[in-house]
N, CA and C atoms as an extended XYZ file, in Angstrom:
303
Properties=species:S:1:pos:R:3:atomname:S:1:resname:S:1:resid:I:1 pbc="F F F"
N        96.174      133.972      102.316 N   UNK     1
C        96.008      134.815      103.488 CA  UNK     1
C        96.651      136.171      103.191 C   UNK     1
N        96.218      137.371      103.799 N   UNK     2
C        96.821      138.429      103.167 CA  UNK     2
C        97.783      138.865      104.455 C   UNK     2
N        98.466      139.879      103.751 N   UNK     3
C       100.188      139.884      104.676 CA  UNK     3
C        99.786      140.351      105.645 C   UNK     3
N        98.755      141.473      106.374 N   UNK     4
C        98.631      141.871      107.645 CA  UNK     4
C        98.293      140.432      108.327 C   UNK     4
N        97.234      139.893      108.100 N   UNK     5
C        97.136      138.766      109.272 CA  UNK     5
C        98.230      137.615      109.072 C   UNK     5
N        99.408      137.736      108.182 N   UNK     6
C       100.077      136.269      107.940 CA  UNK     6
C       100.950      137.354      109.152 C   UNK     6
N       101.254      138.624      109.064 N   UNK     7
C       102.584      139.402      110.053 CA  UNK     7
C       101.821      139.144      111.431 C   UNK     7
N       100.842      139.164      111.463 N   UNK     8
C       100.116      138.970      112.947 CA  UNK     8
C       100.188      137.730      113.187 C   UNK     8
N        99.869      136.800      112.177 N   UNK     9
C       100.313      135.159      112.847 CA  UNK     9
C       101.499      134.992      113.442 C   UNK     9
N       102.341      135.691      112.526 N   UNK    10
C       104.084      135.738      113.078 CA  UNK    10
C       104.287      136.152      114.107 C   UNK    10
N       104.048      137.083      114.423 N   UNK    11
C       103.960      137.869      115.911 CA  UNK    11
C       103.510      137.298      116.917 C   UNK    11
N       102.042      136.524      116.585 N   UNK    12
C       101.696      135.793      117.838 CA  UNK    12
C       102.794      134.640      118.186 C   UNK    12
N       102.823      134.043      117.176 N   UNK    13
C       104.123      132.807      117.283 CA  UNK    13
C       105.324      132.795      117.920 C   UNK    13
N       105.527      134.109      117.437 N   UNK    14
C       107.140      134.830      118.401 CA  UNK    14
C       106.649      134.811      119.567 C   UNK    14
N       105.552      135.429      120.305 N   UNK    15
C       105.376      135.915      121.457 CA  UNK    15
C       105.333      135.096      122.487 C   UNK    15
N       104.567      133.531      121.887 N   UNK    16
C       104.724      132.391      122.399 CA  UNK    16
C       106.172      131.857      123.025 C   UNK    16
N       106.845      132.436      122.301 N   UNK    17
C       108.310      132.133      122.796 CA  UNK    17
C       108.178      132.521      124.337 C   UNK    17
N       107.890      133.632      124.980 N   UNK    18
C       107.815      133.700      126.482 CA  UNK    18
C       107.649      133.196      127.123 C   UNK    18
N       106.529      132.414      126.356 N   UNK    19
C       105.848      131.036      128.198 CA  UNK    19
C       106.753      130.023      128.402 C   UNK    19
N       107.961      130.022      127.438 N   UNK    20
C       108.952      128.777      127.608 CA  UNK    20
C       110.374      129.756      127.984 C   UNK    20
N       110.605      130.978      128.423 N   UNK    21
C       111.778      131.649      128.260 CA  UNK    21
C       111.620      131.674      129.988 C   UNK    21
N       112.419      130.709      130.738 N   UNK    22
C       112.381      131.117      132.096 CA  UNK    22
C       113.446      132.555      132.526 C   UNK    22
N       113.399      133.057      133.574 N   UNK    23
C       113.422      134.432      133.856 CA  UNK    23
C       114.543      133.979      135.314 C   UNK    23
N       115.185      135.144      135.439 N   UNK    24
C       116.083      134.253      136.647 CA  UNK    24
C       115.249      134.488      138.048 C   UNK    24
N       114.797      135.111      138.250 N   UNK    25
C       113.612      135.070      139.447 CA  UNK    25
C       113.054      133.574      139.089 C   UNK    25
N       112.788      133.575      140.735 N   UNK    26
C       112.088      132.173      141.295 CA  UNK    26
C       110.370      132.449      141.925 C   UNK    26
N       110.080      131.434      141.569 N   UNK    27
C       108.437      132.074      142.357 CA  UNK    27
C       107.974      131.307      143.176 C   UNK    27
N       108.635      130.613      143.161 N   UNK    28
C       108.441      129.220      144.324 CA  UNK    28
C       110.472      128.631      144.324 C   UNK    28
N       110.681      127.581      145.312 N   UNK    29
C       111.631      126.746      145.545 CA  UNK    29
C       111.824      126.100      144.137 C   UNK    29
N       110.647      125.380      143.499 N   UNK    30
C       110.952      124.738      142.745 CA  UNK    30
C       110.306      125.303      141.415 C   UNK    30
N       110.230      126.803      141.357 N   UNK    31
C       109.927      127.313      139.681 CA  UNK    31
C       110.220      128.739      139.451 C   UNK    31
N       110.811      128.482      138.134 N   UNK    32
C       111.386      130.006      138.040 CA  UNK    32
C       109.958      130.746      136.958 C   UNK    32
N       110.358      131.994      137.645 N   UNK    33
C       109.255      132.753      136.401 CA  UNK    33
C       109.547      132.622      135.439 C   UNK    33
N       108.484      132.469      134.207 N   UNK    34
C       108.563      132.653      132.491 CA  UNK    34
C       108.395      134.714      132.753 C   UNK    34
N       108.967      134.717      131.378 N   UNK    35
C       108.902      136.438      130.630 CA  UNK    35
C       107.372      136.348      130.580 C   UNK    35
N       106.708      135.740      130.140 N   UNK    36
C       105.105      135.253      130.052 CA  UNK    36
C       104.543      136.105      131.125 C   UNK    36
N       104.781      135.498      132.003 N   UNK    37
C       104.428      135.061      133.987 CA  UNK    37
C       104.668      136.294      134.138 C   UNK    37
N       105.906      136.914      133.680 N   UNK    38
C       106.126      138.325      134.395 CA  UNK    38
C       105.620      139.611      133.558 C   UNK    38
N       105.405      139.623      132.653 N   UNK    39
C       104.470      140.731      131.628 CA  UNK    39
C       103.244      140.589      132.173 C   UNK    39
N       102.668      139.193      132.255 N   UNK    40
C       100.878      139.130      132.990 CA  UNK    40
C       100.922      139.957      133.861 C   UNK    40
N       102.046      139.322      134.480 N   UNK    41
C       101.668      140.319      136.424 CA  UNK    41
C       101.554      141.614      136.614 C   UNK    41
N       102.891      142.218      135.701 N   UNK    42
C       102.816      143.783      135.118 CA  UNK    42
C       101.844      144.486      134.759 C   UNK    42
N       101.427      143.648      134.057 N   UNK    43
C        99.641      144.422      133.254 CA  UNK    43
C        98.911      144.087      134.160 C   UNK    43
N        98.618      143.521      135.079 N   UNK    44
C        97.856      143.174      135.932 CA  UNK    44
C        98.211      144.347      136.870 C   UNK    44
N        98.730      144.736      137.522 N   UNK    45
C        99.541      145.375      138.314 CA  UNK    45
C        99.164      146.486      137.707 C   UNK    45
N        99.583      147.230      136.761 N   UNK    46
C        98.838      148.178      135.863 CA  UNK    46
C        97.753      148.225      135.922 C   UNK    46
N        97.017      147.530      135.381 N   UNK    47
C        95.240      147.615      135.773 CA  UNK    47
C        94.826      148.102      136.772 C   UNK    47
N        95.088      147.332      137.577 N   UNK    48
C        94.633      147.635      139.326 CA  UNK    48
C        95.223      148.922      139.572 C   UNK    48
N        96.699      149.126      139.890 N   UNK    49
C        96.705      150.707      140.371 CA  UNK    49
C        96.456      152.286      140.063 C   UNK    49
N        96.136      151.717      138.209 N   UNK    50
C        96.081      153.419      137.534 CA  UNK    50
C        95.112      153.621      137.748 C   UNK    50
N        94.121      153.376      138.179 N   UNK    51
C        92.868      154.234      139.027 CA  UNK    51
C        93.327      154.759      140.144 C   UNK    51
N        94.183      154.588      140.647 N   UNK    52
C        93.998      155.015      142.045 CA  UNK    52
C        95.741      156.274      142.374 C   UNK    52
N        96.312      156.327      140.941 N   UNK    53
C        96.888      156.994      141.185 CA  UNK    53
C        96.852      158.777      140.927 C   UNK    53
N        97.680      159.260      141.530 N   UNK    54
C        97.564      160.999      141.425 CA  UNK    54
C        97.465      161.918      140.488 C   UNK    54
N        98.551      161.004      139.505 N   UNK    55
C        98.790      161.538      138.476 CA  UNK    55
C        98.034      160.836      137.631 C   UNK    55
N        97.285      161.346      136.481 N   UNK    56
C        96.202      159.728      136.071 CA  UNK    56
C        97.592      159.642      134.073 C   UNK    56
N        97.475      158.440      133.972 N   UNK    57
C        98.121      157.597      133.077 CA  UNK    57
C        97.605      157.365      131.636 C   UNK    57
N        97.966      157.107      130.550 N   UNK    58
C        97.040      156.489      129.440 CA  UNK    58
C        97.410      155.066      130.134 C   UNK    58
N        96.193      154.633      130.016 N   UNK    59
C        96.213      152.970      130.686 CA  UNK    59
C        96.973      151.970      129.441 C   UNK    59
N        95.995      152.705      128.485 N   UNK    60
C        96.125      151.513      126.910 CA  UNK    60
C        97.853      151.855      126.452 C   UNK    60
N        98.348      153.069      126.218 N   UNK    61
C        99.750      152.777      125.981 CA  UNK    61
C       100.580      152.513      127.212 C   UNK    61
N       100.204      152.431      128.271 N   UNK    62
C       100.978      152.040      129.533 CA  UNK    62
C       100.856      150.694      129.217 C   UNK    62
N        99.703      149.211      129.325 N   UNK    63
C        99.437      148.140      128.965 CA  UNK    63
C       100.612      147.392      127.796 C   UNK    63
N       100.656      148.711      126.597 N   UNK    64
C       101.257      148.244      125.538 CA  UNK    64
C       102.304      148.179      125.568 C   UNK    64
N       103.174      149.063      126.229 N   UNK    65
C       104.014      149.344      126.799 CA  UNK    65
C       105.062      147.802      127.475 C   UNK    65
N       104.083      147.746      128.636 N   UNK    66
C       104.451      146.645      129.458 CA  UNK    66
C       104.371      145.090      128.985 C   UNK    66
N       103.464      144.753      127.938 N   UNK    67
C       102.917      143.544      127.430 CA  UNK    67
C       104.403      143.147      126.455 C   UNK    67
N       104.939      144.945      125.716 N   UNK    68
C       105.862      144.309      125.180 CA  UNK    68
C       107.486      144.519      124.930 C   UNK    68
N       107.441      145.129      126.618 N   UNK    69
C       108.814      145.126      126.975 CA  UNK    69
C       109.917      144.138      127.215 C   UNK    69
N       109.267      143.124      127.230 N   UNK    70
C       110.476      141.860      127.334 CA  UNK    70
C       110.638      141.335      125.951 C   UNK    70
N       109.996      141.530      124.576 N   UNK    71
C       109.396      140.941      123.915 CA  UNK    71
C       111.015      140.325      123.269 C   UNK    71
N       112.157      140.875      123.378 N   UNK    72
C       113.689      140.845      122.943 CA  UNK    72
C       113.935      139.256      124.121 C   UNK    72
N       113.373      139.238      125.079 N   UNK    73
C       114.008      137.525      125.833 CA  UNK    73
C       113.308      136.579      125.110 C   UNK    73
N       112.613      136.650      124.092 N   UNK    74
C       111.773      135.269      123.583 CA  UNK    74
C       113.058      135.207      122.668 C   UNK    74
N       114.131      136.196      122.219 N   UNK    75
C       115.205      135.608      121.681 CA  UNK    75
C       116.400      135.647      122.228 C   UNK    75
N       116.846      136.530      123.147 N   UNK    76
C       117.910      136.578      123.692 CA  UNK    76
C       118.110      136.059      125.223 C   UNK    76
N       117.035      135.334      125.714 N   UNK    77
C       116.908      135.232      126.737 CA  UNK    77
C       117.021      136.336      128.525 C   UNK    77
N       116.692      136.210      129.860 N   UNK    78
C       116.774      136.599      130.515 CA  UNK    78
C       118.080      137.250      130.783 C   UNK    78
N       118.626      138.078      131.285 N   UNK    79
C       119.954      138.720      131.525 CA  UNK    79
C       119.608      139.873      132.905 C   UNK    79
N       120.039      139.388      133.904 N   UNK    80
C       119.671      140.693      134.958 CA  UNK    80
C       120.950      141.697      134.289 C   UNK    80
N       119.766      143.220      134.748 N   UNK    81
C       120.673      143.800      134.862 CA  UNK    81
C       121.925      144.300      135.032 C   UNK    81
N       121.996      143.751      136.339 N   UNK    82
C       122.988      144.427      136.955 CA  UNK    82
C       124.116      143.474      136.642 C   UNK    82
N       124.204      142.144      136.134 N   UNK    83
C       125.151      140.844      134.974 CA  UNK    83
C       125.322      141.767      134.228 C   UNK    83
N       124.697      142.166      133.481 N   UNK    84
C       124.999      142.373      132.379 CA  UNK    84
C       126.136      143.972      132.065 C   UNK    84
N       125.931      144.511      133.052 N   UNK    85
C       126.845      145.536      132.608 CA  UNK    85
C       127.907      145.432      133.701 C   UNK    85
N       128.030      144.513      134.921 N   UNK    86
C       129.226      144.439      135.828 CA  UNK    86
C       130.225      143.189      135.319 C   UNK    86
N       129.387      142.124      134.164 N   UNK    87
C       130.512      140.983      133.759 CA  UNK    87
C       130.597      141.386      132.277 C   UNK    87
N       131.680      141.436      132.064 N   UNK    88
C       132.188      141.822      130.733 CA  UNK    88
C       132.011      140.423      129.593 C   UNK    88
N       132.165      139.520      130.344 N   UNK    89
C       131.485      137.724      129.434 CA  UNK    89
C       129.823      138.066      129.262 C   UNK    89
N       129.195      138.248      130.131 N   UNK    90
C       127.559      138.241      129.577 CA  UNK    90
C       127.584      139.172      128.910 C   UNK    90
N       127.987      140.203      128.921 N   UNK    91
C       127.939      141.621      128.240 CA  UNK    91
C       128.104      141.269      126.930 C   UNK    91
N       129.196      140.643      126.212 N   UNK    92
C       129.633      139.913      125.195 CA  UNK    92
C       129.054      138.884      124.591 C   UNK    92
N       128.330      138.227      125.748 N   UNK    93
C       127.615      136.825      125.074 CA  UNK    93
C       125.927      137.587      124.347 C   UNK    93
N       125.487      138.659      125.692 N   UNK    94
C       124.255      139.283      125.409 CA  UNK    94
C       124.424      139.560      123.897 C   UNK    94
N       125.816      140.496      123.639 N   UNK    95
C       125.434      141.444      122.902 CA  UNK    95
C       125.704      140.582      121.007 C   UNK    95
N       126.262      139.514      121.400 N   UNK    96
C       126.639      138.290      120.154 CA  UNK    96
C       125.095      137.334      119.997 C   UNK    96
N       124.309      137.457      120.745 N   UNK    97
C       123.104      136.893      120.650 CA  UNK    97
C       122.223      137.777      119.627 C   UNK    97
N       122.024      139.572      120.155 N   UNK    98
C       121.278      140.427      119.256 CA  UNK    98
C       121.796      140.212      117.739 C   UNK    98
N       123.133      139.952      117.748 N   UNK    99
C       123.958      140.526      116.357 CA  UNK    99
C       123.420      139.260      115.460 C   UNK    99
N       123.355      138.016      116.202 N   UNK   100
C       122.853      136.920      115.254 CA  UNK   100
C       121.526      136.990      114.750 C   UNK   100
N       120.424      137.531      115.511 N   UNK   101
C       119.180      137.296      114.843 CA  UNK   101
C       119.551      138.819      113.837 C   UNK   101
């Protein structure tokens, strides 16, 4: 197989990591969002409103954009914000997670 599609197999494989990376948002009582769940909705969400806005957008790097902004929780998992820079332990645990991969 040649290295562009073996780096693209890899990539897809990683990305897979999302649909199993739950997210601390809940979407029901009994289920929390995947990173997956919440990039779909984004691009979805994207789709639908950049027609209709004022200012008009590149759709395709907006899409790309959004599809692969979480793409760092398929290894480091979910971290809200606002944890992460008000507890000095997640801050530490976050930032000992990046340093390992």
């Amino acid at each position: 197989m040649n290295e562009i599609a073996n780096d693209i197999l890899k990539f897809l494989a990683f990305s897979q990591k999302l649909k199993s990376q739950q997210r601390t948002i809940k979407l029901a009582k009994d289920r929390h969002e995947s990173s997956a769940d919440h990039s779909w909705h984004l691009a979805i969400m994207a789709m639908v409103v950049a027609p209709h806005l004022k200012k008009k957008i590149d759709l395709l790097k907006s899409l790309k954009m959004v599809l692969i902004h979480d793409l760092v929780e398929a290894e480091i998992g979910d971290t809200p914000y606002g944890d992460s820079i008000s507890n000095e332990q997640i801050k530490e645990k976050k930032f000992a997670k990046k340093m390992r991969k």
